[in-house]
C-alpha positions in Angstrom: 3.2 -5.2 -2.1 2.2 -3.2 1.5 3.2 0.1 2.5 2.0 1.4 5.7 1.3 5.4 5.6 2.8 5.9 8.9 6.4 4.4 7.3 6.6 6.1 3.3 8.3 8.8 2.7 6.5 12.2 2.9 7.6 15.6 1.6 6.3 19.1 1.5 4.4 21.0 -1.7 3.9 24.6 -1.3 3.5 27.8 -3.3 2.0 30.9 -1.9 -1.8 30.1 -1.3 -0.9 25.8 -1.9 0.3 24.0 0.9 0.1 20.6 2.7 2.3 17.0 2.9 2.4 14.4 0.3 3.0 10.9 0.5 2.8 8.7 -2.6 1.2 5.6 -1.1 1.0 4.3 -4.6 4.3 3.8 -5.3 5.6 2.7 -1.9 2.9 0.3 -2.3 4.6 -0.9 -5.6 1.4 -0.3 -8.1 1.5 -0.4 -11.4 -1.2 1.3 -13.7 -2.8 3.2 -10.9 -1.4 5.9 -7.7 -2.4 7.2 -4.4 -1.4 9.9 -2.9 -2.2 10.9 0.9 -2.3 15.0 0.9 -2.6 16.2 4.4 -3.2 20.2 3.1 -2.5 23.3 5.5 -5.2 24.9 7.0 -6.6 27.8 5.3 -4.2 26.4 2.2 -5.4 24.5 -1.3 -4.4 21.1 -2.1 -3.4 22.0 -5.3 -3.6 24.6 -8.3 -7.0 24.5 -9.7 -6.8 21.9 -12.6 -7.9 19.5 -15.0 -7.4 16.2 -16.6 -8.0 15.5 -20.1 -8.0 11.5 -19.8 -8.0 10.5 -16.4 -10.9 10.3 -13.4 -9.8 11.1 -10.4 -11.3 9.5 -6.9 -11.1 11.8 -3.8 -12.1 9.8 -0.1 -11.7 12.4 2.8 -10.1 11.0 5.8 -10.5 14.1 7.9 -10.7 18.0 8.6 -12.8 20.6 6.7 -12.6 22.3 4.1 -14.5 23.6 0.2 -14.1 21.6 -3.1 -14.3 23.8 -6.1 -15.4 22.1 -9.7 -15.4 24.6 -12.5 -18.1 27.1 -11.3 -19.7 25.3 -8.5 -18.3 24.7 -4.9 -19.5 22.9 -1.9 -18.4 21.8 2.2 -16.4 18.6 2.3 -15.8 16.5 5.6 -14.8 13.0 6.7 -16.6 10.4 4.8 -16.7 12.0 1.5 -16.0 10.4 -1.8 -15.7 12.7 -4.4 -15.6 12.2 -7.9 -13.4 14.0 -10.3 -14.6 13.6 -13.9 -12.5 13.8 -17.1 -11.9 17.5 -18.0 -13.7 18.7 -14.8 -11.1 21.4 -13.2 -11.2 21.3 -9.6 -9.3 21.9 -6.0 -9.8 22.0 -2.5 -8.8 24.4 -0.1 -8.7 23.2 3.6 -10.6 24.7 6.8 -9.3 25.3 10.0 -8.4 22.5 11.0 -6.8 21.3 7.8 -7.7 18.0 5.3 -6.4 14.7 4.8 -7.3 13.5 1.7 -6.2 10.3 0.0 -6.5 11.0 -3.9 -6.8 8.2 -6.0 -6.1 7.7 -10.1 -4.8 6.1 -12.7 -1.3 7.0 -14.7 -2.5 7.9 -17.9 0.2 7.8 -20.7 0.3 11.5 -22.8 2.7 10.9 -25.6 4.6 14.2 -26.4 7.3 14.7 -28.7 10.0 16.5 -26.7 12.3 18.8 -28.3 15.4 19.5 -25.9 16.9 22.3 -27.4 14.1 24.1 -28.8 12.4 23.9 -25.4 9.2 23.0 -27.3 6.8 20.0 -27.5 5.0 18.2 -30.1 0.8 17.9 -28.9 -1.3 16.4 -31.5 -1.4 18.6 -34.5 0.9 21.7 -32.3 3.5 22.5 -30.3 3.6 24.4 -27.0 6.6 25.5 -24.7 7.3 22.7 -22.1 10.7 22.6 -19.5 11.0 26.3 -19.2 9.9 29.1 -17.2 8.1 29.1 -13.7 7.1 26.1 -12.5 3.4 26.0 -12.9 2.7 26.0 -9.2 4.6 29.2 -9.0 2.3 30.5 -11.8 -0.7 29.5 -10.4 0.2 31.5 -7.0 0.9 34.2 -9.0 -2.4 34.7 -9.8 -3.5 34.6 -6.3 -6.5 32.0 -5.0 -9.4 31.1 -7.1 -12.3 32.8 -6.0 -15.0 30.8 -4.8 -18.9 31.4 -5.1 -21.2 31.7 -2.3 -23.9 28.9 -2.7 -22.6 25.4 -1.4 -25.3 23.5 -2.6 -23.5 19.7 -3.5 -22.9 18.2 -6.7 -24.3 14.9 -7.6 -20.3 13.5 -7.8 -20.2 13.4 -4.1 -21.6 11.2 -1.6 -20.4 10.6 1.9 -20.1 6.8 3.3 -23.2 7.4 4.9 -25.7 8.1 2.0 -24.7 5.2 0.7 -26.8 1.6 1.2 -24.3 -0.8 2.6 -26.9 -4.0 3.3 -27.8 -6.2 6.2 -25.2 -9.3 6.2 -24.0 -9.8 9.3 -20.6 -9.8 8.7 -20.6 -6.8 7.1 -21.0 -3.9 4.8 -20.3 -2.9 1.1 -20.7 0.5 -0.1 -20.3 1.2 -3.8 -19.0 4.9 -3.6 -17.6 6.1 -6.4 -20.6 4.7 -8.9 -22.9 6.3 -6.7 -21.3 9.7 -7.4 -21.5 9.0 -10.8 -17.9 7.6 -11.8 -17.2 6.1 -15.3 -13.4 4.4 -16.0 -13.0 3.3 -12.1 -14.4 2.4 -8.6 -13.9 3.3 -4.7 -15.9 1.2 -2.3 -15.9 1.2 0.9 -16.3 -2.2 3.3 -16.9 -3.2 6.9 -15.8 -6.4 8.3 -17.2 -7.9 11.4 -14.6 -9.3 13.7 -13.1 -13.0 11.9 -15.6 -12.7 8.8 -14.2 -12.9 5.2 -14.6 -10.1 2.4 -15.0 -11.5 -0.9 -13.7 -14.8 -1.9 -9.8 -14.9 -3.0 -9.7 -13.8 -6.6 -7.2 -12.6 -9.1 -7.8 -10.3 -12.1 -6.3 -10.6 -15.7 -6.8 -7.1 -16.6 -8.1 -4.8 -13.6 -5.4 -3.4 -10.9 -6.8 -2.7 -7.4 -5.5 -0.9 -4.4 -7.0 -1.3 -0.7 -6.2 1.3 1.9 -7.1 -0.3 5.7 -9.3 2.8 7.9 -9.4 0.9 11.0 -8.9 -2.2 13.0 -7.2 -5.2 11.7 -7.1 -8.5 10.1 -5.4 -10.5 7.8 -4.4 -10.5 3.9 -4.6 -13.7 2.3 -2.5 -14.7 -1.1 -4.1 -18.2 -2.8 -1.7 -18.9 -5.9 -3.1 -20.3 -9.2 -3.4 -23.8 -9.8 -0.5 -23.8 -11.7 2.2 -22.0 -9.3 0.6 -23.8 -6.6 2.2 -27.2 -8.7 5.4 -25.0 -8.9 5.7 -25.3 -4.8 4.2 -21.6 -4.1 2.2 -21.6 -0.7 -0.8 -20.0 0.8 0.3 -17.6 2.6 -1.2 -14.9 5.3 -0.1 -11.8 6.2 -1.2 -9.1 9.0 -2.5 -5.8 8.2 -3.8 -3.0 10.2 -5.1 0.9 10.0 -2.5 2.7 7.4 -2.0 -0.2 5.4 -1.9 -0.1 2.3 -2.0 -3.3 -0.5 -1.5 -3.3 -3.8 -2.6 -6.5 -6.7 -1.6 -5.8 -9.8 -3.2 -7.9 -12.3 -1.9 -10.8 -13.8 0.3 -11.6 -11.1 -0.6 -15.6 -10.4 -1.8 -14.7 -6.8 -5.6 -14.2 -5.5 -6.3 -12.4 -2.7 -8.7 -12.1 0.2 -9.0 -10.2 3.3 -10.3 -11.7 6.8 -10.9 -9.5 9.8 -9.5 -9.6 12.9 -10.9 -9.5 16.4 -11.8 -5.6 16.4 -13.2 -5.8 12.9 -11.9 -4.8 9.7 -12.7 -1.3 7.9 -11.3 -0.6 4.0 -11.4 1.5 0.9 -11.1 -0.8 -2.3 -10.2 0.9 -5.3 -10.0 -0.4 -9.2 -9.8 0.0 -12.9 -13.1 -1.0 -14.8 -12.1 -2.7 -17.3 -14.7 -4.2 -19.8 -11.9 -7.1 -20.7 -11.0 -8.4 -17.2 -11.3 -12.3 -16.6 -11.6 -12.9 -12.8 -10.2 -16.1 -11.8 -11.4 -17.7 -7.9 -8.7 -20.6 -7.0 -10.5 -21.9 -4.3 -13.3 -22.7 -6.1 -11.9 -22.8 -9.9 -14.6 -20.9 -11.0 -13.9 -17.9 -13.7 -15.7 -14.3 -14.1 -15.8 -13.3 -17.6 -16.8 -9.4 -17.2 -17.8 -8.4 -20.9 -19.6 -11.3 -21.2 -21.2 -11.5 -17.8 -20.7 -15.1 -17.3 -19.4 -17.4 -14.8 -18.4 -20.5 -15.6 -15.9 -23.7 -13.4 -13.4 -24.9 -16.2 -11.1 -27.7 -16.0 -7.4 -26.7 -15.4 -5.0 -28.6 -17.6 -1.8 -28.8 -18.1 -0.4 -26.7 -21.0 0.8 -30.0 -23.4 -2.3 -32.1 -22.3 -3.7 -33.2 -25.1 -1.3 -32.3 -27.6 0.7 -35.3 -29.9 4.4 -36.1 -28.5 
């Protein structure tokens, strides 16, 4: 599950004051419970109509340009090495300087159930019904109303932080930065990780419950895929596989195969992003130990087969 930025498909989104190119790096990347989206928006143009979301955080990591984020009432100056965190029912966009932004925009898919009614043109929501299908499209509606306005002081929230507010460490072969918690974030992460030229990133480890994405910023390496115990019995194989900038790798959980990430010789820069989920088991092949989240506790178990013990 790799996509490479430079090879997905890309198309245009525009209405009136919204303009820029999307690519859905999520889904050429093959995830599952989470997306990506690169939005290179126009100078002078906003990424999107000014919005919100009812159930899902959104994680913004700014690759490049210039340009204002607006949240509710409040806006500040956004440049390369920003995270930004978008919290549940906090309406926000971001409108581009004059030399345009790349953003990658990270979430999860939240599932609305809504009872569509075809022919009436209507849809069930809770307790009542609104219009859904018909009409304008709501981007047309938004530029319809001309841009948002935004207010003079640019004084920033405490939901953003750039790369290099945040303490990374000292280990040799490398830095960590936990992003996205630092600006506050609540359901998911972003972190951001330096690799020194032939060191390894965390040790090869598969989730039960927790999805995560990893987007490559610069040099290269190589992704490595441990299988479980038990498809390793089943003839699966270590395998490695060379990344570079513009990659991007998907592991979805529960799929039988750890990974781990070694640099190459020029080093080995990432965003890593994730679902927190209180119920995830992490499982480490190479040393059979398992991470127990909720509980906090790691413990080495013995793998067995499924019948072992059992009267035949």
């Amino acid at each position: 599950m790799i996509a490479h930025w430079d090879e997905a498909e890309s198309g245009r989104a525009e209405s009136e004051h919204i303009g820029g190119v999307w690519t859905d790096l999520g889904h050429a990347a093959g995830t599952r419970t989470v997306g990506l989206n690169r939005i290179q928006v126009d100078p002078g143009k906003w990424s999107t109509p000014f919005h919100r979301q009812t159930a899902e955080e959104e994680i913004f990591f700014v690759l490049g340009g210039s340009g204002v984020c607006l949240i509710d009432r409040a806006a500040f100056d956004v440049g390369p090495g920003d995270c930004i965190v978008h919290r549940v029912r906090e309406t926000h966009a971001l409108r581009a300087g004059a030399d345009g932004l790349d953003v990658l925009a990270f979430g999860t898919r939240g599932r609305t159930e809504v009872g569509y009614l075809p022919r009436a043109g209507v849809g069930w929501i809770g307790g009542t019904w609104a219009e859904v299908g018909g009409g304008a499209h709501p981007w047309e509606r938004e530029a319809a109303l001309g841009e948002p306005e935004l207010p003079e002081d640019r004084a920033r929230p405490e939901t953003v932080v750039n790369v290099t507010d945040v303490d990374g460490g000292d280990d040799p072969d490398g830095s960590w930065r936990v992003l996205a918690r630092a600006a506050g974030s609540e359901h998911t992460g972003l972190n951001w990780g330096s690799l020194s030229p032939g060191a390894e990133g965390a040790p090869p480890h598969l989730h039960s419950a927790d999805e995560e994405l990893f987007v490559v910023l610069d040099g290269d390496g190589v992704l490595q895929l441990w299988p479980t115990p038990q498809l390793a019995r089943d003839g699966v194989a270590y395998e490695e596989r060379a990344i570079r900038a513009g990659h991007v790798i998907s592991r979805p959980a529960s799929s039988g195969i750890a990974h781990g990430f070694r640099a190459g010789e020029n080093g080995m820069v990432f965003l890593a992003y994730g679902t927190r989920n209180p119920n995830d088991v992490c499982f480490y092949p190479r040393s059979n130990k398992i991470f127990f989240r909720g509980l906090g506790l790691i413990a080495r178990l013995e793998d067995l087969d499924y019948d072992d013990g059992e009267p035949r």
